[in-house]
Every structure is written in structure tokens, then in C-alpha cells.
C-alpha positions as CSV (number, residue, x, y, z in Angstrom):
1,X,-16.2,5.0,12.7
2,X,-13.4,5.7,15.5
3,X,-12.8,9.3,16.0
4,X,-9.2,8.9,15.6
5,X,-10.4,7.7,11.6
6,X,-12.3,10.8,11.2
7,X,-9.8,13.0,11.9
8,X,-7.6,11.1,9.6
9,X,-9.9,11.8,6.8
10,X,-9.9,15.5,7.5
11,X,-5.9,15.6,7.8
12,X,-6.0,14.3,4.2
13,X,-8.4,17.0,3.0
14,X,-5.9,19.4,4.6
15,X,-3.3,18.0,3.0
16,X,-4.8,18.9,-0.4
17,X,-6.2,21.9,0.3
18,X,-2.4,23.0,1.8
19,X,-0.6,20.9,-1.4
20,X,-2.7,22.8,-4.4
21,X,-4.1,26.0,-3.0
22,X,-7.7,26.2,-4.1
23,X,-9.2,29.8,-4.0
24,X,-11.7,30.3,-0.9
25,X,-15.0,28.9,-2.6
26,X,-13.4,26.1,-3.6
27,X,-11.9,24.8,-0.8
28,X,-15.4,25.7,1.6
29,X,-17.3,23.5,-0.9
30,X,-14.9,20.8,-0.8
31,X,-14.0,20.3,2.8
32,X,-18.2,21.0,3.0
33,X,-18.8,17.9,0.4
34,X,-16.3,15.8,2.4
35,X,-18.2,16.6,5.8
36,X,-21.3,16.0,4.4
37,X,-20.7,12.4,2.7
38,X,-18.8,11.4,6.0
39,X,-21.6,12.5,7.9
40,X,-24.3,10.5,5.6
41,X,-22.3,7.5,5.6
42,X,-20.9,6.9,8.9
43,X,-21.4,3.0,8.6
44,X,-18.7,2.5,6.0
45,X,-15.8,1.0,5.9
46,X,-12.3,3.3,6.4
47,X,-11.2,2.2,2.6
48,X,-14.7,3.2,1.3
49,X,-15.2,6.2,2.9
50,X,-11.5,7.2,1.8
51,X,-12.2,6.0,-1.8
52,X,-15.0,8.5,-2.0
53,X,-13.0,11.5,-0.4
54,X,-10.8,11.2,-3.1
55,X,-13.4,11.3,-6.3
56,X,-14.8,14.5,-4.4
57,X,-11.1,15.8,-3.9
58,X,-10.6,14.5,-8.2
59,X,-13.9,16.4,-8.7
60,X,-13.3,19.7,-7.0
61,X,-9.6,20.4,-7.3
62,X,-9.8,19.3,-11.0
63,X,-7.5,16.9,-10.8
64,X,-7.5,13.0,-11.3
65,X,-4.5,12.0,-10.4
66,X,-3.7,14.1,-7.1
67,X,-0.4,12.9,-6.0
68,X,1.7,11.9,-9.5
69,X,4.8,14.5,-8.7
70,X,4.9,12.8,-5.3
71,X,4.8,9.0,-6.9
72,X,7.4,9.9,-9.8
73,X,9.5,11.2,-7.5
74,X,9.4,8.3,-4.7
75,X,10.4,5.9,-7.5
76,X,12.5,7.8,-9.2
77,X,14.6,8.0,-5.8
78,X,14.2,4.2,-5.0
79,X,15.3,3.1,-8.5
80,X,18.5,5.3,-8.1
81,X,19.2,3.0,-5.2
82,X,18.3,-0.4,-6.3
83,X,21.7,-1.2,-7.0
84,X,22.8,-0.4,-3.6
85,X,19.7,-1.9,-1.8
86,X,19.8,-5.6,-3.8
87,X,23.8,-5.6,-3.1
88,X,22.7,-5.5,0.5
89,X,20.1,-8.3,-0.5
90,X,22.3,-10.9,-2.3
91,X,25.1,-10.0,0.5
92,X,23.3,-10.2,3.8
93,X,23.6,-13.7,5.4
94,X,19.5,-14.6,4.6
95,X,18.4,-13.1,1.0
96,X,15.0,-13.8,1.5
97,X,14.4,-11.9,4.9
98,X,16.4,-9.2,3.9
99,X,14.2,-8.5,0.9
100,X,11.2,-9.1,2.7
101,X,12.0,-6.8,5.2
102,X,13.1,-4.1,2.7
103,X,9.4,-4.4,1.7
104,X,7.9,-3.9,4.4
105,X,9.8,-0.5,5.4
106,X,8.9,0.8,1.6
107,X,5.4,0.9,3.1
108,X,6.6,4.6,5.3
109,X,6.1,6.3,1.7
110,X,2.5,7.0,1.8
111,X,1.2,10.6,1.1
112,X,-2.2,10.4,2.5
113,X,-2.6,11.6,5.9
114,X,0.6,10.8,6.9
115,X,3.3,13.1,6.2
116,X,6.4,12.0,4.2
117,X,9.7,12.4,5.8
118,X,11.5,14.7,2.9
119,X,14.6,12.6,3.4
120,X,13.1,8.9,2.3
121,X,16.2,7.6,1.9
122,X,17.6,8.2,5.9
123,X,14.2,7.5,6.9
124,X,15.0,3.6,5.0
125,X,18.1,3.4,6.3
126,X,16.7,3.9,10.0
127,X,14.5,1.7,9.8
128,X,16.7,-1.1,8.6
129,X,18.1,-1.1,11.8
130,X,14.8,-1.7,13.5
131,X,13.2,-5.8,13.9
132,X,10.0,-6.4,12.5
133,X,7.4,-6.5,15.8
134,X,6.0,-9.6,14.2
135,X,7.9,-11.8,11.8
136,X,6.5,-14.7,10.4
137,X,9.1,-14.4,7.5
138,X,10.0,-17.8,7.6
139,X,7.0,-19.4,7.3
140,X,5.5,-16.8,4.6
141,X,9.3,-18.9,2.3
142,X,7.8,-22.0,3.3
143,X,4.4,-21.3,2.1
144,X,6.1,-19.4,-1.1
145,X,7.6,-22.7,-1.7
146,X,4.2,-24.9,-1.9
147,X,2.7,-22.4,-3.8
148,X,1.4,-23.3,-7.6
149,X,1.0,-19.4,-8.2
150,X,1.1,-16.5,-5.7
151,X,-1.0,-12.6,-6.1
152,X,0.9,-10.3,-5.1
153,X,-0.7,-6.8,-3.7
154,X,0.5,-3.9,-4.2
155,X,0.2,-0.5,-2.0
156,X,2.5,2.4,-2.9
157,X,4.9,4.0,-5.2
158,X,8.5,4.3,-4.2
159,X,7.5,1.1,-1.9
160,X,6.8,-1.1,-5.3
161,X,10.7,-1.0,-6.1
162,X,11.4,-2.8,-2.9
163,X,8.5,-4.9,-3.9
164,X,10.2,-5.8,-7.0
165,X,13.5,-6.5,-5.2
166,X,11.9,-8.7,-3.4
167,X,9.6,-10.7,-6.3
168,X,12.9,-11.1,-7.9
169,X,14.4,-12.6,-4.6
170,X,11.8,-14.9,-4.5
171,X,12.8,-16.9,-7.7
172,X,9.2,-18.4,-8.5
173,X,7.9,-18.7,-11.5
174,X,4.4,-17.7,-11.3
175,X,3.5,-14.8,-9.5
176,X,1.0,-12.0,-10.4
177,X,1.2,-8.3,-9.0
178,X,-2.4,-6.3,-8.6
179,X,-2.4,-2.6,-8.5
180,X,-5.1,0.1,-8.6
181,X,-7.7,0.4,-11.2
182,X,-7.1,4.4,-11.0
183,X,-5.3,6.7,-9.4
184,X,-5.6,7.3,-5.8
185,X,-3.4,9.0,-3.4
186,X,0.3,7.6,-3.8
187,X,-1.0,4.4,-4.4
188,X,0.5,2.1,-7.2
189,X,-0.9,1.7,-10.8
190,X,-0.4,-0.1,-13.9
191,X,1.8,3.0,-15.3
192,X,3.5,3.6,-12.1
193,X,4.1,-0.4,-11.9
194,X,5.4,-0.6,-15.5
195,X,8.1,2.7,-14.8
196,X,10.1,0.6,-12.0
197,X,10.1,-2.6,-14.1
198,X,7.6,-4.9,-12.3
199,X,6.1,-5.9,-15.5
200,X,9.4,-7.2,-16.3
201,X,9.8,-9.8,-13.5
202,X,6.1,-11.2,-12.9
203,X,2.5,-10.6,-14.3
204,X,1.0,-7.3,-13.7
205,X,-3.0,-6.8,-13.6
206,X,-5.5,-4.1,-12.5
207,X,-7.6,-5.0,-9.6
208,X,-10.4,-2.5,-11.4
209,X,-11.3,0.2,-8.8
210,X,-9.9,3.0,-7.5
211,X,-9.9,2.5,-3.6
212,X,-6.5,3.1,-1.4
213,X,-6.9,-0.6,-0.5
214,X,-8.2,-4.0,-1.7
215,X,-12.0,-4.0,-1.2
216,X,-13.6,-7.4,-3.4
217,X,-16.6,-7.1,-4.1
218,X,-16.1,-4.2,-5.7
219,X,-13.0,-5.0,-7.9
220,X,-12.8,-6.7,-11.4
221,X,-14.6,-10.2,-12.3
222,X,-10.6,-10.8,-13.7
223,X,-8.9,-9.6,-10.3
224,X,-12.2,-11.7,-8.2
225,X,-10.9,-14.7,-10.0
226,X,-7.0,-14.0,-9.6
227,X,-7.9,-13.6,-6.1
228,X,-10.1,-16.6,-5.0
229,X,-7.7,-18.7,-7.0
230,X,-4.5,-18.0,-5.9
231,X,-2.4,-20.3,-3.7
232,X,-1.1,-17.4,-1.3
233,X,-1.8,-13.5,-1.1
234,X,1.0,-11.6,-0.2
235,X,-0.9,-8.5,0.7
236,X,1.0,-5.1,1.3
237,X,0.2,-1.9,3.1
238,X,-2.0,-0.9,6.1
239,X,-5.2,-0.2,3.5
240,X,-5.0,-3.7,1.6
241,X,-5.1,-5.0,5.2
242,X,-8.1,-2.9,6.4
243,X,-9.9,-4.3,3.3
244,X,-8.6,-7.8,3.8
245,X,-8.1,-8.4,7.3
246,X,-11.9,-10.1,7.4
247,X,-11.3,-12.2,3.9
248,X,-11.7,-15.5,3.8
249,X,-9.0,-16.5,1.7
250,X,-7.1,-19.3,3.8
251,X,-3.5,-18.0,3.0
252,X,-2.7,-14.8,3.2
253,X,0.0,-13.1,4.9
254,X,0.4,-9.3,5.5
255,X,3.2,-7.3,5.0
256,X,2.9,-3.7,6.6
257,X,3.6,-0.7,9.1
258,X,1.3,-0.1,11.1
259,X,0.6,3.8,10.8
260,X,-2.0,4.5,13.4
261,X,-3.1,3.9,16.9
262,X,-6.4,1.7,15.9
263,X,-4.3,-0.6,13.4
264,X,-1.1,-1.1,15.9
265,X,-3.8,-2.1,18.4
266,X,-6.1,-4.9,16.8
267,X,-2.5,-6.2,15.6
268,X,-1.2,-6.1,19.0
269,X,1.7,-3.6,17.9
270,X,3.4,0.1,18.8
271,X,2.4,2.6,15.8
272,X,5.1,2.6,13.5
273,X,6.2,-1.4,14.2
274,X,6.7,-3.4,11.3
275,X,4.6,-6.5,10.5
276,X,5.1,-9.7,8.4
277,X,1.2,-11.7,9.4
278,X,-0.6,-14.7,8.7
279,X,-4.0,-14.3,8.3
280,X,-5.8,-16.0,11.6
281,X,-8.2,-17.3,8.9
């Protein structure tokens, strides 16, 4: 594990412990716990070890699903502007791009250890104005185009409404859209999906596990399947990559910011670029 990875893990325990105010003893067993299973367990992956930071924060703040004011209230402000946002969509001069994009920026909201700009919206609009770093756009259409049925992967709240923009953009007839098993940070799941309307323009499933990422072998026989059968992934968000970027599925394409220094690197990116991939696979 990279130092900069473990001091990501800590900022997110300090995010919790700042966000719902434990009294002393519980907070020095907590951040203790945390410490202890990083220590033990060095040799896992980023997704894993975050997985399990989370069922300890679950366990000792009493809480199972740690970040629901935050999720309501990303979607709540994106849904207010999906009028505005798919206007932009079915006026700019390339649809397709455009809503792909729009995608892509939706992955800034994410609670974890980042911190949230408190003005989402501005923070969009900024970053409409930027190019993605790399942008294989056109040839993730083409390959939308071949494909018999596509899986769709989900990342966070507030995000998935851009998601759904851009399903619907898409026009194809057979596309299914994987969220989280259970609630984990900010991330998407079937009730968070169903509240923004997903459900209404494309299959939604479970992938059966409760990781901030996409981690096979220890999701659902149902989502296994989905996955290996699938003619193209369309994976979103820096954790579905972390868990995916060694798959062997032959077409997948990534859709994400990337959020830290490690991540920009091995993609050959600035932190904070914006990334539409193929899979070297």
C-alpha cells in the first residue's frame, strides 16, 4: 500500500469522526480498530481495505448507512437541473459526447476522503468548460453501436442523474445498470438508483457487496454472470476502476476523474483530469 493510500484511509475516518461527533471512547476505539486492521492487512487491495473501514465505521458509529443526507441531497440538486443539463444535451452540436462528458464530471461528488465543493452545481459548470485529458468518446459510440447488451457501472449519487442523461442519450435497447449491494460511502444503490429514475430507462441490478468499487470475485453469482456476459462495460468512477483496471473482460471502457496523485499517474494524467479509457486488455 502507497503511503499517499494510507493517509487517504485515515482522512476518511476523520471525516466521520468530524461529520457525527462520537464521544471520546468512541472515536479512540474506532480510529484504533481502523489502524489495527490496516496494519494486519497491508497486502490488500485499496477497495478492500476501504470496504472494511467502512463496516468498522457502520459498526462503531451505529450507523449503516453513513452518508444518506449527503446522497439525497446530491440527487435531489441534480434532478432539479436535469431539465437544464439534457437541454444542453439535445442542443449542443454532438449529443452523445456531451452526455458522456456530463458523466464523467458527475464523478467530483464523492464524499469519501475527498471533500465536496458545497456549491456542486458551479463546481459542474466549471468543469464543463474543461476537455477530457483522454477521450476515446468516439470510439466507446462505435463500440455502443456493436453491442448486443451493455452493463453499465455505477459509482455515486448526484453523479447517477448524469448517468441517466446519458443512458437515455444512448438510445439502445438493452442496457443493464449495477449498483452497490449496501450502502457505502456516497456510493449508489438500488434505492438511491430507483429515486432519480434509472429504473425507468434501463435494467437495474445489485452487484451483491458492499465495496466503494467493483471487486468480482466477491460480488453476486447474478452480477458474475451480467458481467462476463456483457458485450461492453462502461465502468464509472475512480474505485470501479481500481477494482477493474486488471479484469479481463475484453471491452471495457472507463469513465472517470482521476482524484489522486497514484491514479492520475498509472493513467498518465494531472489529478483532477477527466478520463473516457479503453481497457489495454
Amino acid at each position: 500500500m502507497r503511503h499517499e493510500c494510507y493517509f487517504c484511509h485515515i482522512r476518511t475516518i476523520e471525516n466521520l469522526i468530524k461529520k457525527f461527533k462520537p464521544d471520546e471512547k468512541i472515536a479512540e476505539n474506532f480510529i484504533f480498530a481502523v489502524h489495527k486492521f490496516i496494519e494486519s492487512n497491508r497486502e490488500l487491495s485499496n477497495p478492500q481495505l476501504a470496504t472494511q473501514i467502512h463496516r468498522i465505521a457502520k459498526s462503531h458509529l451505529g450507523n449503516t448507512n453513513l452518508y444518506a443526507e449527503e446522497k439525497l441531497k446530491a440527487n435531489n440538486i441534480l434532478l432539479k437541473e436535469y431539465s437544464y443539463w439534457e437541454t444542453i444535451v439535445n442542443e449542443s452540436e454532438n449529443p452523445f459526447c456531451t452526455a458522456a462528458k456530463l458523466s464523467v464530471i458527475g464523478n467530483i461528488i464523492d464524499y469519501g476522503a475527498q471533500s465536496v465543493d458545497d456549491d456542486i452545481s458551479g463546481q459542474i459548470e466549471s468543469f464543463f468548460h474543461k476537455n477530457l485529458k483522454i477521450d476515446m468518446t468516439v470510439e466507446l459510440k462505435n463500440q455502443i453501436s456493436k453491442a448486443q447488451n451493455i452493463l453499465y457501472l455505477g459509482d455515486n449519487c448526484g453523479e447517477i442523474v448524469f448517468d441517466k442523461l446519458f443512458i437515455e442519450t444512448m438510445k439502445h435497447p438493452n442496457i443493464t445498470f449495477a449498483v452497490r449491494g449496501n450502502p457505502v460511502i456516497n456510493d449508489v444503490t438500488l434505492e438511491d438508483a430507483n429515486q432519480v429514475g434509472i429504473d425507468k430507462v434501463c435494467k437495474v441490478i445489485s452487484n451483491g457487496f458492499d465495496a466503494p468499487s467493483t471487486l468480482i470475485d466477491f460480488c453476486s453469482d447474478e452480477f458474475a454472470e451480467e458481467y462476463k456476459n456483457a458485450d461492453l462495460i462502461i465502468s464509472k468512477g475512480q474505485g470501479n476502476f481500481e477494482g477493474l483496471m486488471e479484469s479481463c473482460h475484453s471491452n471495457q471502457f472507463f469513465l472517470l476523474i482521476a482524484k489522486c496523485h497514484p491514479i492520475a499517474n498509472l493513467l498518465g494524467v494531472d489529478k483532477n483530469d477527466m478520463v473516457v479509457a479503453r481497457s489495454a486488455l
